[in-house]
BARODREN-644918 format. One line per 3 residues: number of its first residue (from 1); for each residue x, y, z of N, C-alpha, C, O. Coordinates in steps of 0.001 Angstrom, whole numbers, plus 500000, padded with zeros to 6 digits. Layout:
REM residues N
NUM = X Y Z X Y Z X Y Z X Y Z  ... .
//
This chain:
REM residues 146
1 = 363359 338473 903227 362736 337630 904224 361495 338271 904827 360429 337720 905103  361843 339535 904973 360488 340355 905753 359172 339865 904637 358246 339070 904799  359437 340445 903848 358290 340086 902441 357744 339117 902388 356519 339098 902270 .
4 = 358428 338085 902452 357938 336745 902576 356873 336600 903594 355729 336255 903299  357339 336916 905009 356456 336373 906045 355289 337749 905857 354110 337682 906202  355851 338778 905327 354363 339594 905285 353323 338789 904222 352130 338609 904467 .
7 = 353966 338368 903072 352944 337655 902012 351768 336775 902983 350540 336768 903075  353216 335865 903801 352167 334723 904240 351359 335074 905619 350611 334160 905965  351362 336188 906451 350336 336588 907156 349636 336920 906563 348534 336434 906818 .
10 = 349674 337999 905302 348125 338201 904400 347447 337495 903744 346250 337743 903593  347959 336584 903265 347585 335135 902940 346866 334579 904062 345645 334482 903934  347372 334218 905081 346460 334095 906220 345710 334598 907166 345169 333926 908045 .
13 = 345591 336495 906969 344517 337006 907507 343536 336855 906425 342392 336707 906855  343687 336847 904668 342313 336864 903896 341990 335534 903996 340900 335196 903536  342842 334538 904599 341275 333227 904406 340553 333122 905856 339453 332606 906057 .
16 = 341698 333932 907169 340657 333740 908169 339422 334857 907872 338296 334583 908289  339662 336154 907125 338358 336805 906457 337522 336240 906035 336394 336405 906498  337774 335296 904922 336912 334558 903902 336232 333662 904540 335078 333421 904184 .
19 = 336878 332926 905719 336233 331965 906444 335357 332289 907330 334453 331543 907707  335651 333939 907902 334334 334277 908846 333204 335406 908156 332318 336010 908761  333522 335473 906787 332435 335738 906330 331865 334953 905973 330707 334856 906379 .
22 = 332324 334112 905147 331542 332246 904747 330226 332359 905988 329024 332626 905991  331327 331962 907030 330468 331672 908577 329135 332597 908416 328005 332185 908156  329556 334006 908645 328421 334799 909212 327122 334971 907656 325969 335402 907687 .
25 = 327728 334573 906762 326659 334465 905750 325596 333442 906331 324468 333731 906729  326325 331886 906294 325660 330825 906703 324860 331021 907768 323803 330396 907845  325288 332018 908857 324407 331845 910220 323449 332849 909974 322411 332768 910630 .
28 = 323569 333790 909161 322434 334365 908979 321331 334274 908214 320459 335135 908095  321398 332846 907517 320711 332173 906558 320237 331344 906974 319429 330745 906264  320461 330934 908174 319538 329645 908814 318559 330364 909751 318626 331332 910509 .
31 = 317413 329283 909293 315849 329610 909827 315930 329696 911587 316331 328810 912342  315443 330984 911927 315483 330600 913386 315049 330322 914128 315342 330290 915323  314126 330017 913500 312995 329125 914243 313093 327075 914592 312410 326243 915190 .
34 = 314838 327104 913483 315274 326196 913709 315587 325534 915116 315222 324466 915609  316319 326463 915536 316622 326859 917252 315802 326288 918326 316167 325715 919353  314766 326522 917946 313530 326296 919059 312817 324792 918685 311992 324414 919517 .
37 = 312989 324132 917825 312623 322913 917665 313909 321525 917717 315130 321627 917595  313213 320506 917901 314389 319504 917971 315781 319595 917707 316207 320628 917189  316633 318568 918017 317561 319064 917622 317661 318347 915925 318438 318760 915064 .
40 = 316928 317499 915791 317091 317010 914686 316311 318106 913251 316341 318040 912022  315933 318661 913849 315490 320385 912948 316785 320570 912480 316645 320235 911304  317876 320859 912604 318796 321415 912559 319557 321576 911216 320273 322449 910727 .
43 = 318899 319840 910661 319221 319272 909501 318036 318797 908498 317988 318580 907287  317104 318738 909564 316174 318205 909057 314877 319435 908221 314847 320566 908705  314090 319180 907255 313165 320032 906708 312442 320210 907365 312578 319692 908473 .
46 = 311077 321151 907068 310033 321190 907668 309689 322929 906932 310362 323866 906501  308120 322576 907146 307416 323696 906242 307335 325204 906786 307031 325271 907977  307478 326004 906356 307875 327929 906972 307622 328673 905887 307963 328316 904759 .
49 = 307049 329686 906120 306609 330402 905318 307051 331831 906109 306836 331943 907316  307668 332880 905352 307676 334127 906517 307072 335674 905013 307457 335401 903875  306752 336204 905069 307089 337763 904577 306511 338995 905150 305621 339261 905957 .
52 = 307122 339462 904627 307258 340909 905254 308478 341103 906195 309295 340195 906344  308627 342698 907039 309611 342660 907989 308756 343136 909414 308661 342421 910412  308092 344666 909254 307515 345164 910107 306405 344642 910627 306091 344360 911783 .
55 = 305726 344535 909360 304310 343751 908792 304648 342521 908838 305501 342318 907973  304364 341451 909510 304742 340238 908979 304194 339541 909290 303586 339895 910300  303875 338073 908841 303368 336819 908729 304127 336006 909049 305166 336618 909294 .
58 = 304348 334473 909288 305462 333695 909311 304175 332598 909849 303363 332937 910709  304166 331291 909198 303752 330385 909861 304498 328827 909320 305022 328785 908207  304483 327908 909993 304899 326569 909684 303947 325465 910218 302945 325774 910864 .
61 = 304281 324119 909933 303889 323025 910004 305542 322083 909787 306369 321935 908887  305302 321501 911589 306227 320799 911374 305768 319552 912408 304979 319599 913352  306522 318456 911904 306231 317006 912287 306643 316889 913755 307789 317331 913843 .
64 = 306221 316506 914869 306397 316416 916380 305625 315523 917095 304500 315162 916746  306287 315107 918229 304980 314184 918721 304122 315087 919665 304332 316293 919535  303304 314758 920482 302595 315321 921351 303792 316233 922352 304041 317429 922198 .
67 = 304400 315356 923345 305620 316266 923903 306098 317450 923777 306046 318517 924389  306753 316880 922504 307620 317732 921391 307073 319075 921551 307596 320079 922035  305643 318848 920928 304680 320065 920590 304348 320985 921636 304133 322181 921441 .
70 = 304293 320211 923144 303855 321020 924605 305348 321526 924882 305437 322702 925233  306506 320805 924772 307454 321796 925029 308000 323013 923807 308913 323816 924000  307304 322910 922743 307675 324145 921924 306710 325110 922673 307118 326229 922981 .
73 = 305493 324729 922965 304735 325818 923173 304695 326557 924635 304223 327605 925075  305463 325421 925165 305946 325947 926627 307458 327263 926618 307737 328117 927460  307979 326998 925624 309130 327458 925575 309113 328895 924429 309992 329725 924197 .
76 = 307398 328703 923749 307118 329859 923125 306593 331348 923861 306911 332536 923813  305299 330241 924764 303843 331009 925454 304408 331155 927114 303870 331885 927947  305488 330374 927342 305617 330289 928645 305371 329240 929464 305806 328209 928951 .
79 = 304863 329058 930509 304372 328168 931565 302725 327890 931509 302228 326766 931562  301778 329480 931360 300716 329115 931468 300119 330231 929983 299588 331341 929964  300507 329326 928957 299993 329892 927521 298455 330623 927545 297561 330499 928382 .
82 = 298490 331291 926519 297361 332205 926744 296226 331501 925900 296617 331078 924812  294967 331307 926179 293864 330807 925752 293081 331898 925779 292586 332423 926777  292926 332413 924009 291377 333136 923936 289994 332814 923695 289003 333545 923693 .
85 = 290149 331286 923447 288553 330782 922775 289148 329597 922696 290365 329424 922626  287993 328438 922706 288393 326791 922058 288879 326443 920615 289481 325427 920269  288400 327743 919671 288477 327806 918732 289200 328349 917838 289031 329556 918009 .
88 = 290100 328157 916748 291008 329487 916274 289915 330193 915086 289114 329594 914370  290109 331213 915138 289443 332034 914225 290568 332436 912882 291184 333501 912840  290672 331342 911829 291244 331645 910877 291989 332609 909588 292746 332515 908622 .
91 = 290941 333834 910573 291555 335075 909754 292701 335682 910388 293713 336164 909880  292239 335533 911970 294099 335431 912802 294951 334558 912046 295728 334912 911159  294818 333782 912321 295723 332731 911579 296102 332321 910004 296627 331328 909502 .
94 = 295660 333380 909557 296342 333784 908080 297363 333366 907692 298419 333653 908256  297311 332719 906814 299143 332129 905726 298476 331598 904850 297535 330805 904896  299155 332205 903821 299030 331553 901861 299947 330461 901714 300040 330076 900548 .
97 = 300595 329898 902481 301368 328538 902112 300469 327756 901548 299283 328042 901712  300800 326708 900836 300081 325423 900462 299741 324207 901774 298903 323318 901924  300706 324656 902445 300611 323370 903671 299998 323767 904800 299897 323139 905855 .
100 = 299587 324856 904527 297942 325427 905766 297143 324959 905700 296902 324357 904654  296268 324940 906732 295051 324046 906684 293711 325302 906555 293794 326421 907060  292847 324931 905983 291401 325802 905832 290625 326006 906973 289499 326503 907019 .
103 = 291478 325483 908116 290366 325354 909199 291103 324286 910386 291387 323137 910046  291301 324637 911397 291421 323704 912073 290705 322848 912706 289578 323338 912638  290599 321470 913524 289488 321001 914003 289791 320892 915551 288893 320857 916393 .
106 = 291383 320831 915902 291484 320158 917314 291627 321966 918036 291568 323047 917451  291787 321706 919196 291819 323094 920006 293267 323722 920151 294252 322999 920004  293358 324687 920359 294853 325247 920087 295065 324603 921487 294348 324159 922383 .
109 = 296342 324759 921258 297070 324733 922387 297736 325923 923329 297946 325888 924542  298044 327158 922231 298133 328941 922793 297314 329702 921728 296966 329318 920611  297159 330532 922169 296302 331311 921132 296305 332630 921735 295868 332643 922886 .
112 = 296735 333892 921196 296591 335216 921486 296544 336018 920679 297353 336043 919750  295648 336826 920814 295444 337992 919666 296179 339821 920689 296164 340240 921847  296550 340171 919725 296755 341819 920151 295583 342544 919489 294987 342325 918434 .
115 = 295426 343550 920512 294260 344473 919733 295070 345790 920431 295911 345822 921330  294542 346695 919745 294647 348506 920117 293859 348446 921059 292960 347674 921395  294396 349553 921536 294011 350172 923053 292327 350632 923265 291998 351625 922616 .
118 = 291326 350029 924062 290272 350829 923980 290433 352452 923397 291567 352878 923179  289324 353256 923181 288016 352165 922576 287762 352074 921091 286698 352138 920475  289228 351877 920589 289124 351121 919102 289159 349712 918990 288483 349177 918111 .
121 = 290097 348797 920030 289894 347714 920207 290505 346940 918693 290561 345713 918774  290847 347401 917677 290818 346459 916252 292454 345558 916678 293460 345867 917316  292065 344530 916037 292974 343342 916323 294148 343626 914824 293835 343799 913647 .
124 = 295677 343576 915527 296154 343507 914767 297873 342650 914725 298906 342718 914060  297510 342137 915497 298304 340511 915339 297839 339603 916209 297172 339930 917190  298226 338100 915856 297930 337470 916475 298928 336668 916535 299835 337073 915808 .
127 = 299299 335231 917341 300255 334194 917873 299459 332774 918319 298711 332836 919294  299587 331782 917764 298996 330224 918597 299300 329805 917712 299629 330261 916617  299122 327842 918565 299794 326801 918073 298558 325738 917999 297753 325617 918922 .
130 = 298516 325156 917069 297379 323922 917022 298294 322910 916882 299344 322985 916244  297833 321855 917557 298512 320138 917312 297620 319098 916768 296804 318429 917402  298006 319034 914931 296487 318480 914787 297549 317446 913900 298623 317667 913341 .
133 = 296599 316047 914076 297272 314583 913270 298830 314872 912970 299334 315310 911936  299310 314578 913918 300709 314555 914243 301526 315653 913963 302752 315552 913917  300800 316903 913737 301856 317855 913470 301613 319685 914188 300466 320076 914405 .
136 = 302596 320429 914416 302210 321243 915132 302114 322301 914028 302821 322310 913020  300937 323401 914399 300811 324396 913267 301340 325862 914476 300972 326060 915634  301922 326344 913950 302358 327848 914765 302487 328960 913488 302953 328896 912351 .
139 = 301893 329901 914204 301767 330988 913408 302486 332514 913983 303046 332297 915057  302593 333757 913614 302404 334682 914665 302480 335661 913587 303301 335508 912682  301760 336561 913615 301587 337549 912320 301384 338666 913307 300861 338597 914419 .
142 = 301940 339796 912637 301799 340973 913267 301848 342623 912523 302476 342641 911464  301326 343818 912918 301687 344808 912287 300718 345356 911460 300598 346577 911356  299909 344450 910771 298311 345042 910205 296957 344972 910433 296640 343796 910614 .
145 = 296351 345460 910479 294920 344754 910935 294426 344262 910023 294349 344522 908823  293772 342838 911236 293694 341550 910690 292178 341940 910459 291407 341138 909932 .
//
């Protein structure tokens, strides 16, 4: 009798194993940038690009309305997002995806660059969001000079 019920607790500690590794595979496989957008992100697609770890790049394009887009960037940049220029300067904003744009036309909405400490000053990441024909572009690359 002992045997028995030992079988069937090990039997039922390896599938609650199997089941919370399942789990922690899955949660560590979802985009997390999922998190911070709709809730219908959750399930839904949308374009991301990331590489590197230290060094890294990561940008997307995803579908939002105007709102949508001021509360991601409220909930990215803060309350009063940082504005460096009207303009993004595209070499900040670096990504080899296909679904980047060559250029933006409308004005960011955050935009910040890091640079080194006087008096080298060289820029070597940057972060902002453009909202252009219905979709929001966010980027944030960091770790090399740009």
């Amino acid at each position: 009798m002992a045997s028995h019920s030992f079988m069937r607790s090990r039997k039922f500690w390896l599938a609650s194993a199997s089941f919370a590794l399942a789990g922690a595979v899955f949660a560590l496989n979802i985009e997390p940038m999922r998190f911070r957008l709709p809730y219908r992100y959750l399930v839904e697609s949308f374009d991301i690009q990331r590489s590197g770890m230290i060094d890294f790049t990561m940008c997307m394009k995803v579908g939002l309305t105007p709102k949508e887009a001021n509360n991601f960037v409220l909930g990215m940049f803060g309350a009063d997002p940082v504005l460096i220029s009207p303009g993004v300067d595209m070499n900040h904003a670096h990504c080899d995806a296909a679904f980047w744009p060559d250029r933006f036309s409308a004005p960011p909405l955050a935009y910040e660059v890091q640079t080194s400490p006087a008096p080298l000053s060289y820029v070597y990441g940057s972060d902002g969001a453009v909202y252009e024909d219905g979709y929001l572009y966010f980027w944030s690359n960091s770790g090399g000079v740009i």
